[in-house]
C-alpha positions in Angstrom: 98.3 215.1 128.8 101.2 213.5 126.9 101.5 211.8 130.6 98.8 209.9 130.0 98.7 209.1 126.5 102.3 207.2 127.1 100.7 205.3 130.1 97.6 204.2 128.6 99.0 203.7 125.3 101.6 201.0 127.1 98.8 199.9 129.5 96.9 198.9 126.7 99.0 197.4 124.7 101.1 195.3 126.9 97.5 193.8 128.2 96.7 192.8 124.5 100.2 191.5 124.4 99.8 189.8 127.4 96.6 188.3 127.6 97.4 186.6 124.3 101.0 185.2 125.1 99.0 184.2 128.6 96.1 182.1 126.6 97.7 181.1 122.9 101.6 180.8 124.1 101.1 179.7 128.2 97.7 177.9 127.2 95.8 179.2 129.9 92.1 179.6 129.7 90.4 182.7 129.1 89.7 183.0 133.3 92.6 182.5 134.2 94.5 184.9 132.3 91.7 187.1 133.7 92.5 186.2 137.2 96.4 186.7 136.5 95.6 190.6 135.3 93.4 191.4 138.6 96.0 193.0 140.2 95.4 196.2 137.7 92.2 196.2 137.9 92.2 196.1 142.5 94.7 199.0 142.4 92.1 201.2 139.6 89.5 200.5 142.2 91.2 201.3 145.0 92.4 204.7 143.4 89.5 205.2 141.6 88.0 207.6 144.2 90.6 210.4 143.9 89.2 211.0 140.5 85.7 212.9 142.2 87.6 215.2 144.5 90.2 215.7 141.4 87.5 216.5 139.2 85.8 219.1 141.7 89.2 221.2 141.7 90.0 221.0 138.1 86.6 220.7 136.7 85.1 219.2 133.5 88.1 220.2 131.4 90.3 217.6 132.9 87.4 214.9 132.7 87.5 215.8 128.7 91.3 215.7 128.7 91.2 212.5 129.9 88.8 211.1 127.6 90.9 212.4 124.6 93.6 211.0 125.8 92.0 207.3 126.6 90.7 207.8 122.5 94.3 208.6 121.7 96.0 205.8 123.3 93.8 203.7 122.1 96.3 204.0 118.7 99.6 202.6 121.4 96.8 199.2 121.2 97.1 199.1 117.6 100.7 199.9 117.5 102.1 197.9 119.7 99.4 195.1 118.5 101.5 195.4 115.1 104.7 194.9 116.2 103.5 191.6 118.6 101.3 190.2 115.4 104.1 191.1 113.2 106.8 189.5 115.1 104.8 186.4 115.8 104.9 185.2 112.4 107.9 182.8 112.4 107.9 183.7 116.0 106.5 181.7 119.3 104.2 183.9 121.5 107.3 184.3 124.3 108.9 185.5 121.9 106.3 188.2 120.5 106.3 189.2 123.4 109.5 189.8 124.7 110.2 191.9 121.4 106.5 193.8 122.3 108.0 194.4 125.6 110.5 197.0 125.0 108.0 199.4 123.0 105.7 199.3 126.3 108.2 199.9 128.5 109.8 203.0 126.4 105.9 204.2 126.2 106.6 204.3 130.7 109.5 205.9 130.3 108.2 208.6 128.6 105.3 208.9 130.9 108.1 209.2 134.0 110.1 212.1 132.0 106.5 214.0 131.0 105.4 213.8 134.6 108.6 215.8 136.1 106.5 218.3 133.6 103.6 218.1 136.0 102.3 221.3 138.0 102.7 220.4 141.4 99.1 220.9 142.3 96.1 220.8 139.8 95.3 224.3 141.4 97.3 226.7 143.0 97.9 226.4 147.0 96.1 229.9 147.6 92.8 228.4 145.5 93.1 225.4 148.0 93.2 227.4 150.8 90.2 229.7 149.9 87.8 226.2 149.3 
């Protein structure tokens, strides 16, 4: 759980952070900062279908988990939407952002150390084998 409250907390954050610096410091319209983010959204959509087989072994509990978590991180948005806002006063938007940067990237480290925490599988390997 902690796995995923580090990466959506960064996730979130670095795309407010990011969308901003893109349309107030790089000037670009609101589509085209769109445009520039698509990448994350083609790779949720490609993976997205793991989540119904995922859900069938682990059940409802992890669906709840991960709603929790998504409420929870949405605190790493107001976070790290402090400490971009608050640098950017006497600060250009590059700027902001490069000093936002570092906070996102210590919320992925912490996601990579809590998922060597991980259980291999969500289920053990004889449970697999009886389904």
């Amino acid at each position: 759980m902690g796995f995923q409250l580090a990466f959506f907390a960064g996730m979130q954050g670095f795309f407010l952070a990011f969308a901003l610096w893109l349309q107030a410091g790089e000037h670009f319209s609101p589509l085209k900062a769109g445009i520039t983010a698509v990448a994350f959204s083609v790779g949720s959509f490609i993976a997205a279908p793991v989540a119904v087989p995922l859900a069938r072994r682990a059940g409802r509990p992890i669906l709840a988990g991960g709603a929790v978590l998504m409420v929870a991180g949405i605190g790493g948005v107001a976070l790290l939407g402090t400490v971009f806002f608050g640098y950017l006063n006497g600060h250009s938007f590059k700027a902001a952002l490069v000093h936002t940067a570092p906070y996102a990237m210590g919320a992925f480290a912490l996601c990579a150390v809590l998922s060597l925490l991980l259980p291999r599988t969500a289920v053990s390997e004889e449970a697999l084998a009886e389904s």
